[in-house]
C-alpha positions as CSV (number, residue, x, y, z in Angstrom):
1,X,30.4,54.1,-83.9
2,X,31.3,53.2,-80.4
3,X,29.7,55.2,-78.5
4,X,26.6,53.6,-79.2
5,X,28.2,50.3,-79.6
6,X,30.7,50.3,-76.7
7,X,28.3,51.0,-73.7
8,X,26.3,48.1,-74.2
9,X,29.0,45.6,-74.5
10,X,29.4,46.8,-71.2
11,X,26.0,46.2,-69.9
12,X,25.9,42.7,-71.2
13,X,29.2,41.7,-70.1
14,X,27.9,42.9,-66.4
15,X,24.7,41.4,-66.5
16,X,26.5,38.4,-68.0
17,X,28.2,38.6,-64.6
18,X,25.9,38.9,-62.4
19,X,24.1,35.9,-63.7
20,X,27.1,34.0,-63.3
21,X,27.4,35.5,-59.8
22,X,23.7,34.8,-58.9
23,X,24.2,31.1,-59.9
24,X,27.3,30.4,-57.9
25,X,25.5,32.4,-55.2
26,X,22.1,30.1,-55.8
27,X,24.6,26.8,-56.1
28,X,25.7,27.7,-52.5
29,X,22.6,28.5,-51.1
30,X,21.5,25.2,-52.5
31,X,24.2,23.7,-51.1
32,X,23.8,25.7,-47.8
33,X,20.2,24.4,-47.4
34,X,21.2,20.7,-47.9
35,X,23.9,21.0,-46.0
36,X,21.8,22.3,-43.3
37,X,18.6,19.2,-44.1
38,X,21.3,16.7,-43.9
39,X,22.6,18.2,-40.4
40,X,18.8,18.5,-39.3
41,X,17.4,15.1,-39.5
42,X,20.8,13.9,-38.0
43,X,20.2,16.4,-35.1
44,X,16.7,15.5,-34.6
45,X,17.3,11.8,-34.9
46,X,20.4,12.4,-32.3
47,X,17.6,14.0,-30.3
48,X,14.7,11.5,-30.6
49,X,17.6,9.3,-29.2
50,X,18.2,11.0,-26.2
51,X,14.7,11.4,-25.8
52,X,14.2,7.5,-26.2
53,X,17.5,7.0,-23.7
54,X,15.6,9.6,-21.5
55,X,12.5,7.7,-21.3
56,X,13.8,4.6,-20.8
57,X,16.1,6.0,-18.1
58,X,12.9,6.9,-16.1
59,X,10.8,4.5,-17.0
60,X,13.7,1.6,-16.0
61,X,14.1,4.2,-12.7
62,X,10.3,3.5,-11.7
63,X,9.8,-0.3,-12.1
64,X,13.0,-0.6,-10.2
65,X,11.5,1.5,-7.1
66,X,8.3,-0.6,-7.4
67,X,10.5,-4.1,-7.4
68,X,12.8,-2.6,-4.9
69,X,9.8,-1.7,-2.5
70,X,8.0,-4.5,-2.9
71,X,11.1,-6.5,-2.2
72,X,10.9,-4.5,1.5
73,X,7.0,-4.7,1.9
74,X,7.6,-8.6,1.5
75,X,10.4,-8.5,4.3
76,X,7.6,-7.1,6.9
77,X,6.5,-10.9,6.8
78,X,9.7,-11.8,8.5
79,X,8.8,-8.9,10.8
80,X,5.2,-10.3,11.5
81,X,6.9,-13.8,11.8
82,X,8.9,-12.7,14.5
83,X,6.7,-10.1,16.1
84,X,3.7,-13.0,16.5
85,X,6.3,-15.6,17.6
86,X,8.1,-13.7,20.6
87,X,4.2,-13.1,21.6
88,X,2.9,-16.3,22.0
89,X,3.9,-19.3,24.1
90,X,7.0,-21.0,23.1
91,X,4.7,-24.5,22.4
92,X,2.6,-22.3,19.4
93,X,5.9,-20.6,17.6
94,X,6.2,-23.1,15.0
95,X,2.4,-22.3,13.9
96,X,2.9,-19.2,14.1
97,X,5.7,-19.3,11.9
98,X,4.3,-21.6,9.7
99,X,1.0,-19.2,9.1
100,X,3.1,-16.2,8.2
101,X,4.7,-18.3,5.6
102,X,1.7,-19.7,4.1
103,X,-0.1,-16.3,4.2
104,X,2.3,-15.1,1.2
105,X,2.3,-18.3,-0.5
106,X,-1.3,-18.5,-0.4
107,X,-1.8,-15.0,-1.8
108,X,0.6,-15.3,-4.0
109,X,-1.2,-18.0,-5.8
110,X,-4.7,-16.9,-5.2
111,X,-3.9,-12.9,-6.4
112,X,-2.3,-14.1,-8.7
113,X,-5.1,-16.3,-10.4
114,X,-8.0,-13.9,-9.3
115,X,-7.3,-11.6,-6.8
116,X,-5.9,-8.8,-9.1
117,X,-8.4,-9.4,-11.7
118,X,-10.8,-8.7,-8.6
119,X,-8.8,-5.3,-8.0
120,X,-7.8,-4.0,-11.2
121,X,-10.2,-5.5,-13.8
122,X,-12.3,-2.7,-15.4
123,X,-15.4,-1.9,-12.8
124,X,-18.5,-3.5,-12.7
125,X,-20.9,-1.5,-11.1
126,X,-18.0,-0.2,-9.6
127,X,-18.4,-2.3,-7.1
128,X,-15.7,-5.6,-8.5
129,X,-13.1,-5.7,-11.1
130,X,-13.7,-8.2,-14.1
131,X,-9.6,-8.2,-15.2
132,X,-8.0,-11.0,-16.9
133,X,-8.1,-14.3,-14.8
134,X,-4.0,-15.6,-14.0
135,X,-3.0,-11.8,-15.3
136,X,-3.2,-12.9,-19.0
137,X,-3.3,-9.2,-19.6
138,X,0.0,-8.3,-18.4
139,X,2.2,-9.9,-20.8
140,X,5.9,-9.4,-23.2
141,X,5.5,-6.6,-24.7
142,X,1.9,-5.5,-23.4
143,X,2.7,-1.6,-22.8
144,X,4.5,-1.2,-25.8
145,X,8.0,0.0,-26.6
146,X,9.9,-2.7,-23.5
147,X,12.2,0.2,-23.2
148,X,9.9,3.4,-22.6
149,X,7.2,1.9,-21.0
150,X,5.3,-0.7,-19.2
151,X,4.3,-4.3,-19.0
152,X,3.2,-4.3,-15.7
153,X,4.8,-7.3,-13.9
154,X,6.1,-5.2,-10.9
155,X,2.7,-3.7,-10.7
156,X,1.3,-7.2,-9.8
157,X,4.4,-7.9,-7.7
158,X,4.1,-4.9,-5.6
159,X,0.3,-5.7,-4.8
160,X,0.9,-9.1,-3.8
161,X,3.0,-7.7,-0.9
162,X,0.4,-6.2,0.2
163,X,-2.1,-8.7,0.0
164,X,0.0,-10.7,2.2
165,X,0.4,-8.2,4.2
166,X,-3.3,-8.2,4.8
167,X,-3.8,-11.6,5.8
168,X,-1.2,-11.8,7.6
169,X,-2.6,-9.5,10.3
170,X,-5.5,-12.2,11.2
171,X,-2.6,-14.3,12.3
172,X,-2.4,-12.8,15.3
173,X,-5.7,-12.7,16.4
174,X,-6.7,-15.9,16.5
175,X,-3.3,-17.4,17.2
176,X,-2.4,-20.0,20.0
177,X,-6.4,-22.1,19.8
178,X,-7.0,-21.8,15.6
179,X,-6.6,-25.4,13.4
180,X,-4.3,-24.4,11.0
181,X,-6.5,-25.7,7.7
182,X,-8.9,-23.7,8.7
183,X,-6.9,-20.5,8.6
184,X,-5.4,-21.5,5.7
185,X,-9.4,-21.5,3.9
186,X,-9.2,-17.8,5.3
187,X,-6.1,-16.8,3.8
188,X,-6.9,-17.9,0.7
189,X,-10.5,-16.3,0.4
190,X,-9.0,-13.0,1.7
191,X,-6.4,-12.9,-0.9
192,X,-9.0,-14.2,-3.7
193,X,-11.9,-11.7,-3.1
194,X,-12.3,-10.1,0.7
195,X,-9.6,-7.9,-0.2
196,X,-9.1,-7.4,-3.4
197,X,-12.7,-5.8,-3.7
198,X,-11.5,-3.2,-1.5
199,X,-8.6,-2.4,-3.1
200,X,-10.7,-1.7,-5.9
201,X,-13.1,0.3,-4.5
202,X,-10.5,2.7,-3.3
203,X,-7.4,1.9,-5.9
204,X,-8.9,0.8,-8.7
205,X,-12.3,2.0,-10.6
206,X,-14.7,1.3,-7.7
207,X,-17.2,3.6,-6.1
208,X,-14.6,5.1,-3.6
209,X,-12.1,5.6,-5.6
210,X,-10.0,8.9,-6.0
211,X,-7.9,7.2,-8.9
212,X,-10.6,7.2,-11.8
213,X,-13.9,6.2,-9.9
214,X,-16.7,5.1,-12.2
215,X,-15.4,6.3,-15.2
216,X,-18.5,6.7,-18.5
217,X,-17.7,5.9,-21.7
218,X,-16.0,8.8,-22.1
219,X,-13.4,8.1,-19.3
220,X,-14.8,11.1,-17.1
221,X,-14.5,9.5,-13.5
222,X,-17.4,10.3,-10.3
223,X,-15.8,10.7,-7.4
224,X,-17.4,11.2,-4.0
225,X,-19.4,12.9,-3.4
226,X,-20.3,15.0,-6.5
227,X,-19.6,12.5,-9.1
228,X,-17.4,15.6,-10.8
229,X,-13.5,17.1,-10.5
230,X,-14.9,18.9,-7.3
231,X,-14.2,15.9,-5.3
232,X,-11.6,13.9,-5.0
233,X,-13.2,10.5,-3.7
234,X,-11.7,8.3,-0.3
235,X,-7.9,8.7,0.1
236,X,-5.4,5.9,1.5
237,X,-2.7,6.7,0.0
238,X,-0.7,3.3,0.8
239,X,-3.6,1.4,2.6
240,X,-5.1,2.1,6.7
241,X,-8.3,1.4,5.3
242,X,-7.6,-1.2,2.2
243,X,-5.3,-3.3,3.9
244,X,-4.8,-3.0,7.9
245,X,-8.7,-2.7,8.4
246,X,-9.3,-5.1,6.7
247,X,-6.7,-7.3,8.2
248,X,-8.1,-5.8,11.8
249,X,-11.5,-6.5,11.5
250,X,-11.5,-9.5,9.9
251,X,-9.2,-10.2,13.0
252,X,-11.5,-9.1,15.9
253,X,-14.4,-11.2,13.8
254,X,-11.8,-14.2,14.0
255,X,-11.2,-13.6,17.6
256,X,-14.7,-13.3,18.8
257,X,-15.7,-16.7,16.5
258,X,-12.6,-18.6,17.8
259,X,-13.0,-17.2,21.0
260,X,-10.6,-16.6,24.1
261,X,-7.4,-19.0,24.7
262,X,-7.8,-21.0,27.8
263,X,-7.2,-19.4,31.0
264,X,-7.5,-15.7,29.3
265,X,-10.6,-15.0,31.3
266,X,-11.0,-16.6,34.6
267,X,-14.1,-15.7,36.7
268,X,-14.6,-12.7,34.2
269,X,-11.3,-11.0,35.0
270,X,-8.3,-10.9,32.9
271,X,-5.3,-13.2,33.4
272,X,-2.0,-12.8,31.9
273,X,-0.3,-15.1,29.1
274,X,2.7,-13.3,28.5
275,X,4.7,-13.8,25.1
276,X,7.9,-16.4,25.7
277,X,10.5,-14.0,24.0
278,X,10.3,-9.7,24.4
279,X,13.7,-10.0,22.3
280,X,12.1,-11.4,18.5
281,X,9.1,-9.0,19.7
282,X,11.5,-5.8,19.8
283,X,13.2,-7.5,16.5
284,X,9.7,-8.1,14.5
285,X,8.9,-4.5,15.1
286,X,11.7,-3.1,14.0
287,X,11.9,-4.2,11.1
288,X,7.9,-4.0,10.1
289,X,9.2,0.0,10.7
290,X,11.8,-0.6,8.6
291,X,9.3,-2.4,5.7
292,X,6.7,0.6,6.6
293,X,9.1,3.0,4.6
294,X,8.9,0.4,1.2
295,X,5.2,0.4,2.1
296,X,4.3,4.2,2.3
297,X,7.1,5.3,0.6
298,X,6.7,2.9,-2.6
299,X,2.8,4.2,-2.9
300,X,4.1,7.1,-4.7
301,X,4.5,4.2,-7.7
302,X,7.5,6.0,-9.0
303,X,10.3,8.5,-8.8
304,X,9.8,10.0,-12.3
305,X,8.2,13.6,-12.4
306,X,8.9,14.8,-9.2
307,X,7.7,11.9,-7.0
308,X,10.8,11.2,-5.4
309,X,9.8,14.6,-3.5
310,X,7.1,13.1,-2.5
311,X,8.7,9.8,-1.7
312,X,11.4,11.9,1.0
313,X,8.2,13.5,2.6
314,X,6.3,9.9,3.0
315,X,9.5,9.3,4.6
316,X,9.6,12.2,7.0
317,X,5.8,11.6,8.4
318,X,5.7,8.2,8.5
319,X,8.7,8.6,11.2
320,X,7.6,11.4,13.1
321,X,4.3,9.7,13.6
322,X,6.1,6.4,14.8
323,X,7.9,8.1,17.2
324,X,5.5,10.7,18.3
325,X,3.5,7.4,19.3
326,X,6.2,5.3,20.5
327,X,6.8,8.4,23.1
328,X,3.5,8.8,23.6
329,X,2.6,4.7,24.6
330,X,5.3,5.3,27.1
331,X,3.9,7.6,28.7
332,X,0.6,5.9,29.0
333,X,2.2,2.4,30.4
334,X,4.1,4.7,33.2
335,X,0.8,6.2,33.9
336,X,-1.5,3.7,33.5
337,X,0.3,0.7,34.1
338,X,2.8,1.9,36.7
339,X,5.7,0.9,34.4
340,X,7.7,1.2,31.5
341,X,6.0,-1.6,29.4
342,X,8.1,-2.5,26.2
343,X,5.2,-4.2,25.1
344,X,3.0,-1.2,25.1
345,X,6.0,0.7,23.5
346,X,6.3,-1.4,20.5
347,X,2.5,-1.2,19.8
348,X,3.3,2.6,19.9
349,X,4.9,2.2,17.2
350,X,2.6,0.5,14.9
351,X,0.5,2.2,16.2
352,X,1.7,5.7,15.0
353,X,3.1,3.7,11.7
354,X,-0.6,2.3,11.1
355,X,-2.1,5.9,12.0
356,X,-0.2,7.6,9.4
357,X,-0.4,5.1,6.6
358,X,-3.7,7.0,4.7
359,X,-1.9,10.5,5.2
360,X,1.3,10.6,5.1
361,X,1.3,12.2,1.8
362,X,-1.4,14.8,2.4
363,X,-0.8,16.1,5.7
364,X,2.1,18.2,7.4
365,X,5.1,17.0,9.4
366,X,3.5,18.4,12.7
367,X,0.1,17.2,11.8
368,X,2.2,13.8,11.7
369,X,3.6,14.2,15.3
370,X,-0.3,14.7,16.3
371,X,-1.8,11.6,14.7
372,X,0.9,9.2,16.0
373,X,0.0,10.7,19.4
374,X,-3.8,10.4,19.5
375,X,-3.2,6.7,17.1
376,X,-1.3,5.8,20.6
377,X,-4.5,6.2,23.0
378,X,-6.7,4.8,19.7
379,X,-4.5,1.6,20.7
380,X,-4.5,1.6,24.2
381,X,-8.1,2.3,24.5
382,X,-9.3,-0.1,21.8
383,X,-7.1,-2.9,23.9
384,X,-9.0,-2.3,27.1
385,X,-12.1,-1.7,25.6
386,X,-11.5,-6.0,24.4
387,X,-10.3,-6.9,27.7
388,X,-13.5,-5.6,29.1
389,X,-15.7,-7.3,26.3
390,X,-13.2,-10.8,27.2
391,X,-12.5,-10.7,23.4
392,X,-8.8,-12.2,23.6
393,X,-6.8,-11.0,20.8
394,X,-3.2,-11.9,21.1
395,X,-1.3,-9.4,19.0
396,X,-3.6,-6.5,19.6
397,X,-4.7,-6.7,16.2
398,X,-7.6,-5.2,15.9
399,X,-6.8,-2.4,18.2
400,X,-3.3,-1.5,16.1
401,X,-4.7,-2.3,12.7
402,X,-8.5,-2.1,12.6
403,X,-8.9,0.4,15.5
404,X,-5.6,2.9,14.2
405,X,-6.2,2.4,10.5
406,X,-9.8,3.9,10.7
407,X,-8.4,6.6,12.9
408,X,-5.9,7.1,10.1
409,X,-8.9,7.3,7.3
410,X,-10.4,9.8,9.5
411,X,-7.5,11.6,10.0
412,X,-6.8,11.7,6.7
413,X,-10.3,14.3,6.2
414,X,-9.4,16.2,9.0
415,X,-5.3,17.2,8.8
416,X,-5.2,17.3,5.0
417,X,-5.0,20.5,3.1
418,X,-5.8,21.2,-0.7
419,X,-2.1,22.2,-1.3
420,X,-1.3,18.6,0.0
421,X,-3.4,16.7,-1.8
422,X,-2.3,18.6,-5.0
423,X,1.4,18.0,-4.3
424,X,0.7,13.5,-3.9
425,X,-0.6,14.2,-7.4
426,X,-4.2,13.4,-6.5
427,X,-5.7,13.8,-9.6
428,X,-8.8,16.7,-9.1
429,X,-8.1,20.3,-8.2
430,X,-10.6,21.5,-5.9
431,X,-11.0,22.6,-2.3
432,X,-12.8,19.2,-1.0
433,X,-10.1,19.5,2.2
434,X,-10.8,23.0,3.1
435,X,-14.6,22.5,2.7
436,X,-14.7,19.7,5.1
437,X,-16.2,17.5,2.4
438,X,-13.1,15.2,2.2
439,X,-13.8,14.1,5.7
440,X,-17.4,13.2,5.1
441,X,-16.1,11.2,2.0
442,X,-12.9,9.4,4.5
443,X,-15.9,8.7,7.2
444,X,-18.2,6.9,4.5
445,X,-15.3,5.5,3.2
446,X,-13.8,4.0,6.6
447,X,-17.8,2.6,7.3
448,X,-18.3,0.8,4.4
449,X,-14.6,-0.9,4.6
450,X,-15.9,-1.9,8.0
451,X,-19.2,-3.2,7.4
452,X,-17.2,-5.3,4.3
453,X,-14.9,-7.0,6.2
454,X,-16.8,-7.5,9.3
455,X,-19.3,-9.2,7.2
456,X,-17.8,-11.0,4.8
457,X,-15.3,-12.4,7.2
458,X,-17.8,-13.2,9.9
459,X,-19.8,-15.1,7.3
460,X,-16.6,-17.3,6.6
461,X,-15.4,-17.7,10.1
462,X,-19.1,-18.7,11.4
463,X,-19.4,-20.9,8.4
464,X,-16.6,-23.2,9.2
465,X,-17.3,-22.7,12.8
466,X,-20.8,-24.7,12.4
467,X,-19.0,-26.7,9.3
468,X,-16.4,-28.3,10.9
469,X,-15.2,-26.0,13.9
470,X,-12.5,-23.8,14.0
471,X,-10.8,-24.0,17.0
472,X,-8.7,-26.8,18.7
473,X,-9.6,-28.8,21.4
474,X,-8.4,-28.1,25.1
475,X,-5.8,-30.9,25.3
476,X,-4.5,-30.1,22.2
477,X,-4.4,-26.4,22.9
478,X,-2.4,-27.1,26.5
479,X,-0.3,-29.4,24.6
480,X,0.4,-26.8,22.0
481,X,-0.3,-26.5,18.4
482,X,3.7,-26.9,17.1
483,X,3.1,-30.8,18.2
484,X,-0.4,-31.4,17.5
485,X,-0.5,-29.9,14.0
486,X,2.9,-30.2,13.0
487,X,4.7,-32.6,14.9
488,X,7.1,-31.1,16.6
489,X,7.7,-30.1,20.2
490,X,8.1,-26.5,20.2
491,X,11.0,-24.3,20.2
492,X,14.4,-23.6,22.6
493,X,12.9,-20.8,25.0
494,X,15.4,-18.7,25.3
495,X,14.8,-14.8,26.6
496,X,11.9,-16.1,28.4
497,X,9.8,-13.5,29.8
């Protein structure tokens, strides 16, 4: 009976075990998987934190660049201060002084309750901005997650350097014969709207901008000139057009409204009033180069994703420039002037550091050396061309700033290359450099800038002129302003020229 019986005992007592086996095999496997869930979603959370830490690594890296070169754009002021003192008679230095240090007060009031609105705000017409009056858009918490992202505080910061910077520049021009309320009326409409609608015509949404010009509801920008990707719009990458010509323009405007200190022009020929101290001259240049490298160099807005490359090459041009021209201005006061002019020298410099300023991201290091050269006989020949005109513009102003910053915008169309403009991270792909369209676009650009400031700053000048005059009297201007206007008697001369 058991061989029929027998066998399949057997079969059910190995099925019964492999059942069993199956079970404790599924039981693993079960235990396996949430073994491996449980280790999952602790390894993806462990990595959404290092992501997290990541992103708040670089996004903590970049807002400390922007403060950081900020920080040294606002030192140039100490640079002007020093440069514009050493140049002018030791009876004007406290004025001087004075003027640099109400130029960033004043903008930093005035941009601060319009200015950036003016520059930023979302276009109209692209012609204005129409922000948030007193920056009530940038606020806690406005971009977000604090840590990954944001707010925009050093984004205003960083702009109000500049727009200093921009007024400053007038200073200069119309220094030594100016009342000092009246240039303070300047300042304050320059940092309020004269310059921030340029800024956003070429940094913000404006017409002219390669950073989102125009953009439809869609967010699709028009760039000069086709309005599609296959531009790229006017580019200054850290400001020869938005803030020295507009400084330099609105200084020779200044200069020709004010008109020449006493004694400048005798009989129609040129007399000299040399500055009381070459040594703060020599000082407030050197460090306005130093500044130059927060001011180019900080353009790139960050160091994240590969813009610290960038940031070293800023570096590189913007130096061989400067000294290309400083070698360069040398030159020309040994030939031209039969000596070795410091004064001439220094301008170099700026000069070459203003003549770079649109390009220094697009362009090559030799193309660099080039630019500073030719910016160098920009200078000189813009000075002489105002000596022969008897416009008397003490710092050279509109012949470093004006004059060299629309060489730079030019420059910028003819030495930049495709490759270039792709490596600053300009936005569109497209061969507008190699085409030669890019310099049609930097010439309309440079124009326009010129025709603004010229205008609206000759407006201003000419309407306080006939209001209530601009410029001193004679006694007072023999006497000095640093007694008249702020009763004191000048400064210890020492290193007197």
């Amino acid at each position: 009976s058991c061989q029929f019986s027998c066998p399949n005992g057997r079969s059910s007592s190995k099925m019964a075990g492999s059942t069993a086996t199956i079970a404790a095999m599924n039981a693993r496997m079960d235990m396996l998987q949430g073994y491996l869930e449980s280790n999952m979603t602790a390894l993806h959370a462990e990595v959404a934190a290092a992501q997290h830490t990541a992103d708040s690594a670089e996004s903590s890296l970049d807002i400390s660049w922007i403060i950081l070169c900020g920080s040294i754009v606002f030192f140039m002021q100490a640079g002007f201060s020093m440069l514009e003192a050493g140049a002018v008679s030791n009876k004007n230095v406290i004025n001087i002084l004075f003027k640099n240090i109400m130029d960033a007060s004043i903008a930093g009031i005035f941009f601060w309750a319009f200015g950036y609105a003016v520059a930023y705000g979302p276009t109209y017409g692209g012609f204005i901005g129409t922000g948030e009056v007193f920056i009530l858009d940038i606020h806690n918490s406005a971009g977000g997650d604090v840590a990954t992202s944001s707010d925009g505080w050093e984004g205003w910061f960083f702009q109000w350097a500049f727009a200093g910077t921009a007024a400053t520049i007038v200073s200069g021009s119309v220094a030594e014969r100016t009342k000092f309320h009246a240039y303070l009326i300047y300042s304050a409409i320059c940092a309020t709207f004269i310059y921030p609608v340029v800024v956003h015509w070429v940094w913000g949404s404006g017409f002219l901008s390669a950073w989102g010009a125009m953009p439809d509801a869609e967010g699709n920008a028009h760039p000069l000139f086709s309005g599609t990707s296959a531009s790229n719009g006017m580019i200054d990458f850290a400001g020869s057009g938005v803030v020295h010509m507009v400084g330099g323009v609105s200084g020779l405007v200044g200069a020709m409204v004010v008109g020449p200190r006493t004694g400048r022009f005798v009989d129609g020929k040129l007399q000299p009033i040399p500055g009381h101290n070459t040594v703060m001259q020599a000082l407030g240049t050197t460090i306005l180069w130093f500044g130059w490298y927060g001011f180019n160099c900080g353009s790139t807005l960050m160091l994240s994703g590969g813009a610290a490359n960038l940031a070293g090459k800023v570096a590189v041009t913007t130096t061989l420039s400067a000294t290309s021209a400083c070698l360069t201005a040398t030159l020309i006061s040994h030939f031209f002037e039969k000596t070795f002019d410091i004064g001439i020298a220094l301008n170099g410099i700026l000069a070459g550091l203003v003549g770079v300023t649109a390009c220094c991201s697009v362009v090559d290091p030799w193309h660099a050396v080039i630019i500073g050269f030719v910016a160098s006989f920009v200078y000189y020949g813009a000075r002489n061309l105002l000596f022969r005109l008897q416009v008397d513009d003490p710092l050279d102003a509109f012949p470093l700033h004006g004059c060299c910053g629309f060489w730079s915008v030019l420059a910028t169309g003819i030495f930049c290359t495709d490759v270039n403009v792709q490596y600053a991270a300009y936005p569109n792909v497209n061969t507008a450099c190699a085409s030669g369209e890019q310099f049609g676009v930097q010439i309309v650009g440079g124009l326009i800038i010129f025709i603004w400031s010229f205008t609206t700053s000759g407006l201003l000048f000419l309407g306080m002129h006939k209001s209530f005059g601009i410029r001193v009297s004679e006694e007072v201007e023999l006497e000095g302003l640093d007694k008249s206007e702020h009763g004191g008697g000048g400064v210890w001369e020492w290193g007197n020229r």
